[in-house]
Backbone as a chain_set.jsonl record, in Angstrom:
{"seq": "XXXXXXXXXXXXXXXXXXXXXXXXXXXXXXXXXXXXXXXXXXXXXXXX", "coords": {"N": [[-17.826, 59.173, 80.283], [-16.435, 59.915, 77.482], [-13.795, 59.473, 75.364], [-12.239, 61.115, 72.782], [-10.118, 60.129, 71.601], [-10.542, 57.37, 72.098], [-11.541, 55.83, 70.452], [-9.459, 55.411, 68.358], [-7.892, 53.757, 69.455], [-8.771, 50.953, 70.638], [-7.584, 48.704, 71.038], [-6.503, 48.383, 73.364], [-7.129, 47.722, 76.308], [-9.422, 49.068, 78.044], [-9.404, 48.852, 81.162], [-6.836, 49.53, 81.369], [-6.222, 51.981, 80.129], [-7.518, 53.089, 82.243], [-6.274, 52.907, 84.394], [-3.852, 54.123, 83.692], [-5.243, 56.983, 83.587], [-5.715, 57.062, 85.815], [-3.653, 57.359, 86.934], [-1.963, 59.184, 86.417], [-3.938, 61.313, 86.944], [-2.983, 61.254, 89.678], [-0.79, 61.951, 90.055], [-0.348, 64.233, 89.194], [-2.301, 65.494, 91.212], [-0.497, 65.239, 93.905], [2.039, 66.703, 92.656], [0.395, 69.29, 92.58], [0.053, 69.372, 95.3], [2.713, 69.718, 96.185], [3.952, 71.958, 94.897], [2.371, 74.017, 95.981], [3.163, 73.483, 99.438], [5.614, 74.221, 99.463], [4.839, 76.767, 98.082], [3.534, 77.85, 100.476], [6.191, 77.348, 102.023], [7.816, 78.995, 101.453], [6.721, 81.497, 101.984], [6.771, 81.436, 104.441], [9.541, 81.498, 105.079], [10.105, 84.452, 103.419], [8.875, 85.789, 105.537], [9.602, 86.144, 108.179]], "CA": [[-16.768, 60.077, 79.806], [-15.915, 59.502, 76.378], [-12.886, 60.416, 74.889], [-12.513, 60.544, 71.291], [-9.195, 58.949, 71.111], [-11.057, 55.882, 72.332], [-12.15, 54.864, 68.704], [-8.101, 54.518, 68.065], [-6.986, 52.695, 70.62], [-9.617, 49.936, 70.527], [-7.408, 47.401, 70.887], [-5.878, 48.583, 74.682], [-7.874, 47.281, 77.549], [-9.968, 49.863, 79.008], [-8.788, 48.938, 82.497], [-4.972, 49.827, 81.601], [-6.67, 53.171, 79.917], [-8.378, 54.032, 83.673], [-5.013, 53.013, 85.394], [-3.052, 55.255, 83.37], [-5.738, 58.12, 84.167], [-5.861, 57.687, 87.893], [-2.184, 57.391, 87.53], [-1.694, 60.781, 86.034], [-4.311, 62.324, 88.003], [-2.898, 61.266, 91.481], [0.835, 62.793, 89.85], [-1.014, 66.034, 89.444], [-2.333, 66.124, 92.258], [0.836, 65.272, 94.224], [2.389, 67.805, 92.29], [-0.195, 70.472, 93.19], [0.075, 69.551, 96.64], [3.977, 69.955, 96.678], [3.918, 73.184, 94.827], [1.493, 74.623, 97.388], [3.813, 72.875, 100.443], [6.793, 74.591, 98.655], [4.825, 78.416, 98.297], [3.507, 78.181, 101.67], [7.396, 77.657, 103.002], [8.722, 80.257, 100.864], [5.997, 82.615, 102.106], [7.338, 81.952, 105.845], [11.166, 82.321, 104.623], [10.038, 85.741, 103.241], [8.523, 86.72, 106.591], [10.854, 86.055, 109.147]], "C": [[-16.153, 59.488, 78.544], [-15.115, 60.227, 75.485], [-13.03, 60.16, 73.472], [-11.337, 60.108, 70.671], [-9.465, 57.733, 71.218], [-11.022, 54.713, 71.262], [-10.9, 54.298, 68.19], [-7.158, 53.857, 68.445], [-8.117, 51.233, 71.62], [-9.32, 48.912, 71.546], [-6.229, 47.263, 72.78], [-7.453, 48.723, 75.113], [-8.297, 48.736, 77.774], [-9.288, 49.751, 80.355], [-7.323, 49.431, 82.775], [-5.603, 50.983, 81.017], [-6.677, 54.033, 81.604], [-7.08, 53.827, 84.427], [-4.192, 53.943, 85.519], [-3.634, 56.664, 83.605], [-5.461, 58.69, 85.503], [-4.447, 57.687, 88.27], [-1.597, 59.214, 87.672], [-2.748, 61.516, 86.93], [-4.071, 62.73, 89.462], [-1.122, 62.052, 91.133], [0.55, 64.073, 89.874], [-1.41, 66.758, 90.589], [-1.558, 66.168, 93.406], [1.851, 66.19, 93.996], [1.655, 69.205, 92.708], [0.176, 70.521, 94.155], [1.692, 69.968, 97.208], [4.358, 71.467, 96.534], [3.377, 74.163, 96.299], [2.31, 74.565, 98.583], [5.104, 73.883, 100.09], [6.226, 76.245, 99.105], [4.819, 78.749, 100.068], [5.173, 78.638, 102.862], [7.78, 78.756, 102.588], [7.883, 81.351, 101.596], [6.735, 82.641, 103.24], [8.953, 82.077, 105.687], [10.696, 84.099, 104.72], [9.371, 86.591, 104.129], [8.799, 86.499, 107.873], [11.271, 87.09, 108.663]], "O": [[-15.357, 58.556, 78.661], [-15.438, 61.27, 74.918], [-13.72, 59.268, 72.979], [-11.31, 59.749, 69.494], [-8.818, 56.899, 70.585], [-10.72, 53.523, 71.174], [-10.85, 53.172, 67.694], [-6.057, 53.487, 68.036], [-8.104, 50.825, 72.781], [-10.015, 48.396, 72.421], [-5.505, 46.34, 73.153], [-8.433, 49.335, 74.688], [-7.42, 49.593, 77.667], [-8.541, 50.687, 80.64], [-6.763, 49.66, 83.847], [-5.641, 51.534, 82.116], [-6.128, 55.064, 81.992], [-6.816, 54.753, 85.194], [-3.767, 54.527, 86.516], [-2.832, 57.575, 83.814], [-5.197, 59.758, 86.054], [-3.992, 57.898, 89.394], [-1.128, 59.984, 88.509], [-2.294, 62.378, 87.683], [-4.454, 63.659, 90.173], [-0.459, 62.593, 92.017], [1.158, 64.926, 90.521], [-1.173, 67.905, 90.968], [-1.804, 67.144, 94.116], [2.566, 66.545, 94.933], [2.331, 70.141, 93.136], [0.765, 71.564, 94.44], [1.912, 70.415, 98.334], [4.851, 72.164, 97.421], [3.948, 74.729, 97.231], [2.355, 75.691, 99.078], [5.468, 74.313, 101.185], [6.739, 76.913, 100.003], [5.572, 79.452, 100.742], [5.371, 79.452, 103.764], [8.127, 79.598, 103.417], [8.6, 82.321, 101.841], [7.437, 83.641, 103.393], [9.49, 82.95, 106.368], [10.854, 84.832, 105.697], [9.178, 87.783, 103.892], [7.921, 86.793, 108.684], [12.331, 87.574, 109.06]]}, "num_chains": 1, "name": "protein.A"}
């Protein structure tokens, strides 16, 4: 997977690159999962 900001940020570790990925991708998906947790309640509010 090669990004093409790579070429300007040389001089940062790869391994603090992939940290900061899997950081942001596990916030996203944390976030998805709350949203979702969130509609689902609202759905049973609105059907009661």
């Amino acid at each position: 997977m090669d990004d093409p900001l790579d070429a300007h940020h040389q001089a940062i570790p790869s391994y603090i690159n992939n940290a900061a990925s899997i950081s942001a991708l596990h916030i996203l998906k944390m976030t998805t999962a709350l949203v979702k947790e969130l509609a689902h309640f609202a759905k049973k509010v609105v059907y009661i």
